[in-house]
PyMOL CGO cylinders between C-alpha atoms (Angstrom):
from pymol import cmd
from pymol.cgo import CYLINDER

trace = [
    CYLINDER, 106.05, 153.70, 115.31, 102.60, 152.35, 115.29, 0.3, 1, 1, 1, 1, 1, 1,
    CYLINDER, 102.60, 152.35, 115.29, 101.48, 148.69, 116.79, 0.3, 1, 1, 1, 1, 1, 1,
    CYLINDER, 101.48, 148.69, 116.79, 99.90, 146.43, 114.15, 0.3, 1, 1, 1, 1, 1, 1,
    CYLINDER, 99.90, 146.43, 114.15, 96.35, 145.90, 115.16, 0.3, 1, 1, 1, 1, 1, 1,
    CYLINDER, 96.35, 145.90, 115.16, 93.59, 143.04, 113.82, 0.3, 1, 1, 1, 1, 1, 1,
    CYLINDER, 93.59, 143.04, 113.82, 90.90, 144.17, 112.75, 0.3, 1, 1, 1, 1, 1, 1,
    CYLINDER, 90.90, 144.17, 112.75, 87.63, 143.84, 114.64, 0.3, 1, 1, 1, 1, 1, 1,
    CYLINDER, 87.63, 143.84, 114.64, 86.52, 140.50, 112.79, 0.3, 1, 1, 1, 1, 1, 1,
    CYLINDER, 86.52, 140.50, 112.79, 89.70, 138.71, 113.02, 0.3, 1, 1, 1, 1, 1, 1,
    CYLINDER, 89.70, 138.71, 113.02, 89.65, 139.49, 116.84, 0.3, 1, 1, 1, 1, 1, 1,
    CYLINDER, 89.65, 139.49, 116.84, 85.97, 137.31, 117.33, 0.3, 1, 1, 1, 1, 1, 1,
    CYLINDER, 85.97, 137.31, 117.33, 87.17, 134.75, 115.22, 0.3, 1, 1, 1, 1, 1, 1,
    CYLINDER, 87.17, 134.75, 115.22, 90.54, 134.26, 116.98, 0.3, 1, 1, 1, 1, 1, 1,
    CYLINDER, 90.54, 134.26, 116.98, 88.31, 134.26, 119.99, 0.3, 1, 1, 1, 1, 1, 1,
    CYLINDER, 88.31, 134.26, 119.99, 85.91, 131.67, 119.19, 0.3, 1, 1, 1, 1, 1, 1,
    CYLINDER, 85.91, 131.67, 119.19, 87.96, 127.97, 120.13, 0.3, 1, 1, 1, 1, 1, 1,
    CYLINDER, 87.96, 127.97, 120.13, 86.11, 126.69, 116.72, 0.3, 1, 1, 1, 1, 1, 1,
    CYLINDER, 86.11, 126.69, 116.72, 85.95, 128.86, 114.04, 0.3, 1, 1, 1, 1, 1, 1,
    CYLINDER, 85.95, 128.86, 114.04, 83.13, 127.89, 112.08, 0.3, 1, 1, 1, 1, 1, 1,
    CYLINDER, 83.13, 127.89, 112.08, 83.93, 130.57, 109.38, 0.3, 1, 1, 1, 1, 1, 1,
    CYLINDER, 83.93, 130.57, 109.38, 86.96, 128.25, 108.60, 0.3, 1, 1, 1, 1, 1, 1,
    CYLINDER, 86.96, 128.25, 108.60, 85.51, 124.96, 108.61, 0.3, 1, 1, 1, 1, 1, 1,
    CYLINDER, 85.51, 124.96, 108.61, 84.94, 123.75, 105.36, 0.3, 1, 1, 1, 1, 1, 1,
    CYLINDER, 84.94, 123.75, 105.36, 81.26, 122.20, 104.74, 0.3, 1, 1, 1, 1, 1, 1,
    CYLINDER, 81.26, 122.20, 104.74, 80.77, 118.71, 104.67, 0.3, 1, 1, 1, 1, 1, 1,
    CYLINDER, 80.77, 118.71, 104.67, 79.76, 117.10, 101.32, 0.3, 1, 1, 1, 1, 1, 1,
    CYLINDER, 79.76, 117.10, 101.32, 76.56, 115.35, 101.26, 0.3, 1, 1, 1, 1, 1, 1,
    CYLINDER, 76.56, 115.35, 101.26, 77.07, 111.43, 100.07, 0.3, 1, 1, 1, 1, 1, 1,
    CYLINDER, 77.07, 111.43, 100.07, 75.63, 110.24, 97.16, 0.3, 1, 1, 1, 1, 1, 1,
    CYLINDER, 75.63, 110.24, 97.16, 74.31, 107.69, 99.69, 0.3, 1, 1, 1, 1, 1, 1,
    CYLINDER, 74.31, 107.69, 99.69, 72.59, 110.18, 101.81, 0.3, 1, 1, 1, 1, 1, 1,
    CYLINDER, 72.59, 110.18, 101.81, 70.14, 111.78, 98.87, 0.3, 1, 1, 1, 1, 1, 1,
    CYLINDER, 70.14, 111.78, 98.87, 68.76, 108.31, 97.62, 0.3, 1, 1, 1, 1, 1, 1,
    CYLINDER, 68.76, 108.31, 97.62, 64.98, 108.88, 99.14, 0.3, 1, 1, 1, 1, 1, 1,
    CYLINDER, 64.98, 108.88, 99.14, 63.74, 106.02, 101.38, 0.3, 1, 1, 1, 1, 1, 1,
    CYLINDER, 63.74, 106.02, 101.38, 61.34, 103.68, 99.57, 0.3, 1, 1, 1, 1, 1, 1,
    CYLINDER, 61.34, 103.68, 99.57, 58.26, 102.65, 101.39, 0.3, 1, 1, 1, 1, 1, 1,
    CYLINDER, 58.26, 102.65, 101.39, 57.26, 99.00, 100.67, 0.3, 1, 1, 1, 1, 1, 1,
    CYLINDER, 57.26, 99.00, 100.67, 53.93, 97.39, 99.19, 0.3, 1, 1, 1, 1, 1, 1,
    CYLINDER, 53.93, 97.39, 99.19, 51.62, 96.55, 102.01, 0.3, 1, 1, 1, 1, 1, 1,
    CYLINDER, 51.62, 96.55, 102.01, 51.18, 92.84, 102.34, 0.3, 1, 1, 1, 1, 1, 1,
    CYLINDER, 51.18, 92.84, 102.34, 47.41, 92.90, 101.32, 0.3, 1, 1, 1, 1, 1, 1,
    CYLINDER, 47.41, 92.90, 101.32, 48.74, 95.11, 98.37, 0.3, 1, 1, 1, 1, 1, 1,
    CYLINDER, 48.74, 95.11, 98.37, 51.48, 92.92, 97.41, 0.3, 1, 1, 1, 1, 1, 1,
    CYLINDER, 51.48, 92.92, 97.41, 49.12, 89.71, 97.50, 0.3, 1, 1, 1, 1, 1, 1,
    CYLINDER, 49.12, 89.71, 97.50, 46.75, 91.20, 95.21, 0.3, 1, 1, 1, 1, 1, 1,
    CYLINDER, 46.75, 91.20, 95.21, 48.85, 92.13, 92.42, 0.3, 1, 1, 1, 1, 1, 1,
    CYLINDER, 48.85, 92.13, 92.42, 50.93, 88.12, 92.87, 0.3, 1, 1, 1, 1, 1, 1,
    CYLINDER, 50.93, 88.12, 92.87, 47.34, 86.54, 92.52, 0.3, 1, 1, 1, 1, 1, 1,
    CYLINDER, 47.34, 86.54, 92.52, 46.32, 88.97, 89.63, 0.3, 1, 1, 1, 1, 1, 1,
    CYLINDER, 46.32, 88.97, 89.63, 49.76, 87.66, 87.76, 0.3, 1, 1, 1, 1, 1, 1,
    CYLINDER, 49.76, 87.66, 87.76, 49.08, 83.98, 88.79, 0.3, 1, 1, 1, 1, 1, 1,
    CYLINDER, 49.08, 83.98, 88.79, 45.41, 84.12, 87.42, 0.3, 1, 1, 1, 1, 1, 1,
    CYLINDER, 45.41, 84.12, 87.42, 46.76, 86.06, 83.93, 0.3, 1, 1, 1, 1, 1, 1,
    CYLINDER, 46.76, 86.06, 83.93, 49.66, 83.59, 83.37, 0.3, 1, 1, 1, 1, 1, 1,
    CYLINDER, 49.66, 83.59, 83.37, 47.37, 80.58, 84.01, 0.3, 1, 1, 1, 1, 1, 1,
    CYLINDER, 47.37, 80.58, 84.01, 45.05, 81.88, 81.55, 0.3, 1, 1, 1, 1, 1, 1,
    CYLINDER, 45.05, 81.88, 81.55, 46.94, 83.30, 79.16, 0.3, 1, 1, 1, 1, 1, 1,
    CYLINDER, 46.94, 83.30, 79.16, 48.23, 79.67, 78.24, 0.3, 1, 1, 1, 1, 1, 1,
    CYLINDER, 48.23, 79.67, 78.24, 49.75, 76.74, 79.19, 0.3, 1, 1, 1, 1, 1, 1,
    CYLINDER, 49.75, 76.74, 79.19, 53.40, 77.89, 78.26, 0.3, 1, 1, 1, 1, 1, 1,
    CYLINDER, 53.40, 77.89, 78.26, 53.54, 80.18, 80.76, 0.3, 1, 1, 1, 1, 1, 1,
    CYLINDER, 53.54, 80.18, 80.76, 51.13, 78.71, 83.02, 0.3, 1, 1, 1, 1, 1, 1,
    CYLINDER, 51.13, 78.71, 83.02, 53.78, 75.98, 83.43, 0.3, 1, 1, 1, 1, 1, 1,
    CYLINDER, 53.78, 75.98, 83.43, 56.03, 78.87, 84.26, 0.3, 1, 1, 1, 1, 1, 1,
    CYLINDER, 56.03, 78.87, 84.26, 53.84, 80.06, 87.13, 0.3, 1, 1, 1, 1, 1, 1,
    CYLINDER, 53.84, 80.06, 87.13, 53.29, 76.12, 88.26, 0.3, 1, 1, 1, 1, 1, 1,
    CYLINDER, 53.29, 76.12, 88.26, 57.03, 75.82, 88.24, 0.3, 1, 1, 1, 1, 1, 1,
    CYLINDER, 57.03, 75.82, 88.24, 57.25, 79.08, 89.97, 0.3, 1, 1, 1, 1, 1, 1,
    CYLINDER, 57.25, 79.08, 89.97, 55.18, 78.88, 92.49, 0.3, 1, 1, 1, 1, 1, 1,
    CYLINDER, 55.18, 78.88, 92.49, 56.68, 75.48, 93.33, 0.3, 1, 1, 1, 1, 1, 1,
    CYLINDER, 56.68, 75.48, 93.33, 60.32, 77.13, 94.01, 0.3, 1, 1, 1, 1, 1, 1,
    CYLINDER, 60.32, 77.13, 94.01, 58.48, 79.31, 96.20, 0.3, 1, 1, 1, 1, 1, 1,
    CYLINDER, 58.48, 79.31, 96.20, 57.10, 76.79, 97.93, 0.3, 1, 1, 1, 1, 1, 1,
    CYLINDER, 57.10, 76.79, 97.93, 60.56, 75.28, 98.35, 0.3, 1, 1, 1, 1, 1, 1,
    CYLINDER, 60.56, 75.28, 98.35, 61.90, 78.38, 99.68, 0.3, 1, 1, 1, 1, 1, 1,
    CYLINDER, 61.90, 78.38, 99.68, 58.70, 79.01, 102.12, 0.3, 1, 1, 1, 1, 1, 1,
    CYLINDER, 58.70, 79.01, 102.12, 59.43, 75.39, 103.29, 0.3, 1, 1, 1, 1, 1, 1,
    CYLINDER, 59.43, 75.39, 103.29, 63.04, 75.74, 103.64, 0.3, 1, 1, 1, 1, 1, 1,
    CYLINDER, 63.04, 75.74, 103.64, 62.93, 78.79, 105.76, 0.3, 1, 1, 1, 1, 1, 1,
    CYLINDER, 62.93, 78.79, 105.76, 60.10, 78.11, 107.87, 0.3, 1, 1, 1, 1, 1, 1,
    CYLINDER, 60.10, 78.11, 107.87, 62.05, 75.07, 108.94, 0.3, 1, 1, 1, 1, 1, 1,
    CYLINDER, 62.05, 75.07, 108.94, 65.66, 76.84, 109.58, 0.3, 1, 1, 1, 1, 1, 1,
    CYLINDER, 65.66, 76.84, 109.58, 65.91, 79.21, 111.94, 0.3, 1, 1, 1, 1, 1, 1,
    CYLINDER, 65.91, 79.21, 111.94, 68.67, 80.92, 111.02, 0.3, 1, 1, 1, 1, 1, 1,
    CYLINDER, 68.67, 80.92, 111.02, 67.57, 81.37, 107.26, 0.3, 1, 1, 1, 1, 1, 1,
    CYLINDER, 67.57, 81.37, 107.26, 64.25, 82.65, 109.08, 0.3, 1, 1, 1, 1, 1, 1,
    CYLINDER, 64.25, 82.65, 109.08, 65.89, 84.85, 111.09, 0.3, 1, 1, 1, 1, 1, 1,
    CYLINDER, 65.89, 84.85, 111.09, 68.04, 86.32, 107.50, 0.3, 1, 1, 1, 1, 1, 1,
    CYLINDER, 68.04, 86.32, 107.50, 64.62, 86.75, 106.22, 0.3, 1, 1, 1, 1, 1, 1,
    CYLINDER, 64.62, 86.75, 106.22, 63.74, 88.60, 109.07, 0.3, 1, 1, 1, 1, 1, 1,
    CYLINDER, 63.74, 88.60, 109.07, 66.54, 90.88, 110.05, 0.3, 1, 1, 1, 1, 1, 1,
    CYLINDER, 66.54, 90.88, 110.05, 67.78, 91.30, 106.30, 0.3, 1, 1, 1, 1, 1, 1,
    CYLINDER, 67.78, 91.30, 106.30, 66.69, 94.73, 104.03, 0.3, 1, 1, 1, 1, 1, 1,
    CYLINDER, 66.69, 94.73, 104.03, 65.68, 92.53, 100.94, 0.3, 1, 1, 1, 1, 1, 1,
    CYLINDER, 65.68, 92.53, 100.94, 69.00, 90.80, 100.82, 0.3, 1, 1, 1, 1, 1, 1,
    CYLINDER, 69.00, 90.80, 100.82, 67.34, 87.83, 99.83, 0.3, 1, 1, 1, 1, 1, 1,
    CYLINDER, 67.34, 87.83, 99.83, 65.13, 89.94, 97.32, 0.3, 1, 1, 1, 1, 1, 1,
    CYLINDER, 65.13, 89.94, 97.32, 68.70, 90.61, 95.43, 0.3, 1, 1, 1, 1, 1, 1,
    CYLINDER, 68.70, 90.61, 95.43, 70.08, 87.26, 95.65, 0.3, 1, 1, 1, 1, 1, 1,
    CYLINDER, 70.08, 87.26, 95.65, 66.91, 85.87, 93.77, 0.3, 1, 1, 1, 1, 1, 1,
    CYLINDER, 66.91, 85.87, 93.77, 67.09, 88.54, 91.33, 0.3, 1, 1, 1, 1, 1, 1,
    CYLINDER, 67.09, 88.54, 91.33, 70.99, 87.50, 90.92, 0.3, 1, 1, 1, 1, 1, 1,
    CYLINDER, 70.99, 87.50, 90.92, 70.15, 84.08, 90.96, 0.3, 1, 1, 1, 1, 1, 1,
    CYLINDER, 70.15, 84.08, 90.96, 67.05, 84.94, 88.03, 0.3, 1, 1, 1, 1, 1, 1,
    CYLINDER, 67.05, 84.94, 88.03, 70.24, 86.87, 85.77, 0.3, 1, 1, 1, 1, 1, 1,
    CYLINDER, 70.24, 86.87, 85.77, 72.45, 84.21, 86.14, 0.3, 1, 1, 1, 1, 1, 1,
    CYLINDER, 72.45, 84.21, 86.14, 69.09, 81.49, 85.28, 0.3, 1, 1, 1, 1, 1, 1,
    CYLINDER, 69.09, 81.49, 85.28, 68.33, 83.80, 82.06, 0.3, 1, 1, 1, 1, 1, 1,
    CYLINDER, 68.33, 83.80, 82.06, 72.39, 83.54, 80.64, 0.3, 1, 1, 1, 1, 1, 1,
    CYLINDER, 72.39, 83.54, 80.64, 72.83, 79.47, 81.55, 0.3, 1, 1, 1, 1, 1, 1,
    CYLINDER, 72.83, 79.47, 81.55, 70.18, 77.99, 81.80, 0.3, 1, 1, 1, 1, 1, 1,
    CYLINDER, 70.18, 77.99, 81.80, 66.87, 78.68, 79.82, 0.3, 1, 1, 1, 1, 1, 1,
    CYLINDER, 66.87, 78.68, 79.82, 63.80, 80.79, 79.81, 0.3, 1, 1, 1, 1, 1, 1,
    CYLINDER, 63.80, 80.79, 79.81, 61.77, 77.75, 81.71, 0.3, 1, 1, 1, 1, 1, 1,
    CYLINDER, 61.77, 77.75, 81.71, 63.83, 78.07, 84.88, 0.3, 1, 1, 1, 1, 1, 1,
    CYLINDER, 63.83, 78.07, 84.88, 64.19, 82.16, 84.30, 0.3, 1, 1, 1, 1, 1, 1,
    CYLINDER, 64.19, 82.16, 84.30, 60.20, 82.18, 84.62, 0.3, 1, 1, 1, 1, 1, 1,
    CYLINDER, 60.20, 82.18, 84.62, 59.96, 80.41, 87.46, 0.3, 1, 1, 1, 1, 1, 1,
    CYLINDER, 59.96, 80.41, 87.46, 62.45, 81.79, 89.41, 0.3, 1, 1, 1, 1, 1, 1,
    CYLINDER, 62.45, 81.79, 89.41, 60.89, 85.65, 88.26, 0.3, 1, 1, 1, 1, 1, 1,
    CYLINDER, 60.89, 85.65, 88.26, 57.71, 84.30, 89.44, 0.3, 1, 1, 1, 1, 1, 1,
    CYLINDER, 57.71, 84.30, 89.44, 59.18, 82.86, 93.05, 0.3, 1, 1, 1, 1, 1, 1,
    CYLINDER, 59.18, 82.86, 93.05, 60.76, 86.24, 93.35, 0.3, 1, 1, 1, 1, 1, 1,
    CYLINDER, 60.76, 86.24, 93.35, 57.93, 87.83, 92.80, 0.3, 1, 1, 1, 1, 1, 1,
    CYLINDER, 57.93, 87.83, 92.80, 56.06, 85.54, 95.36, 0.3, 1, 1, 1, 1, 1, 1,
    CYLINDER, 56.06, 85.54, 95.36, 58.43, 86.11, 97.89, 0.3, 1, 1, 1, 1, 1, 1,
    CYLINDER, 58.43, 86.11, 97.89, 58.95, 89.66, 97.47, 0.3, 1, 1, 1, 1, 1, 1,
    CYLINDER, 58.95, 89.66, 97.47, 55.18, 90.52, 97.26, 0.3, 1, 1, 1, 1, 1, 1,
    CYLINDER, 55.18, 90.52, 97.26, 53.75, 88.19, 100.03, 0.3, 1, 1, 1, 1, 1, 1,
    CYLINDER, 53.75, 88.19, 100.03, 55.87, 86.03, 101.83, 0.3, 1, 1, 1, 1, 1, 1,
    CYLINDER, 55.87, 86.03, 101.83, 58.63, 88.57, 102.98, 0.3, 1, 1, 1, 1, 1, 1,
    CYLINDER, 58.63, 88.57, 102.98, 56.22, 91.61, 104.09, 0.3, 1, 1, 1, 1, 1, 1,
    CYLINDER, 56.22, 91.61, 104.09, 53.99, 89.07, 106.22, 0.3, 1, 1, 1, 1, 1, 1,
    CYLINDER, 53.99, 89.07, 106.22, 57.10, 86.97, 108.14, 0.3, 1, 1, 1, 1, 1, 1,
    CYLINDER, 57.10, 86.97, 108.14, 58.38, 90.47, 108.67, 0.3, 1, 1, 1, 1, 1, 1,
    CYLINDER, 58.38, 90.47, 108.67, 55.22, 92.18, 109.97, 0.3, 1, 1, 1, 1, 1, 1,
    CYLINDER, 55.22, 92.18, 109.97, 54.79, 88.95, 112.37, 0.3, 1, 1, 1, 1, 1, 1,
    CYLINDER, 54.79, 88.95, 112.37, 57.67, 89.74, 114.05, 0.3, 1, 1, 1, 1, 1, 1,
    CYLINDER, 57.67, 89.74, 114.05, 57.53, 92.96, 114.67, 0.3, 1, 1, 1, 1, 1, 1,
]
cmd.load_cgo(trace, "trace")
């Protein structure tokens, strides 16, 4: 009686400690395809916040009170984190964390409370995710 033999390709495989034949591939994440985004330069940024403050002032005074009121807030929030170090240091060190939790805090201003304080919050985001952000981070670096 013959001896069962393998054949020539199960015999490299068996040799091999890791087949890679048998591995299974690795799925790509969802997480892993989203492109990077490259952000506005700060010269960029500041242009296109001063071309929307000059518009909304002379469009009217309706929503140049918006942009007075807005750039106020973001005066507030300049103040307040130039002062704290830690909140600095958030600004700094966060991927535009902050940039979400003004754009939660602008949803939850347009269902309570009003179109007055939706504006100016918009228009403080839009300050601080233009201008202020892009230069505190590229002074660090």
């Amino acid at each position: 009686m013959r001896r069962a033999t393998f054949k020539q390709e199960v015999i490299e495989i068996l040799r091999i400690k890791r087949p890679t034949i048998l591995l299974k591939e690795k799925r790509k994440s969802i997480l892993d395809q989203i492109p990077e985004v490259k952000p506005l330069p700060l010269a960029t940024g500041a242009l296109i916040f001063g071309g929307v403050s000059i518009l909304g002032m002379a469009i009217g005074a309706t929503i140049g009170t918006y942009v007075f009121f807005g750039a106020i807030t973001l005066a507030g929030l300049i103040a307040i984190s130039e002062s704290n170090k830690y909140i600095k240091y958030i600004i700094t060190k966060s991927n535009k964390l902050v940039d979400l939790i003004i754009f939660g805090l602008t949803m939850y201003a347009t269902v309570l409370l009003g179109v007055t304080i939706t504006a100016s919050l918009t228009f403080a985001g839009l300050g601080y995710t233009l201008v202020y952000a892009p230069w505190l981070r590229s002074k660090n670096k």
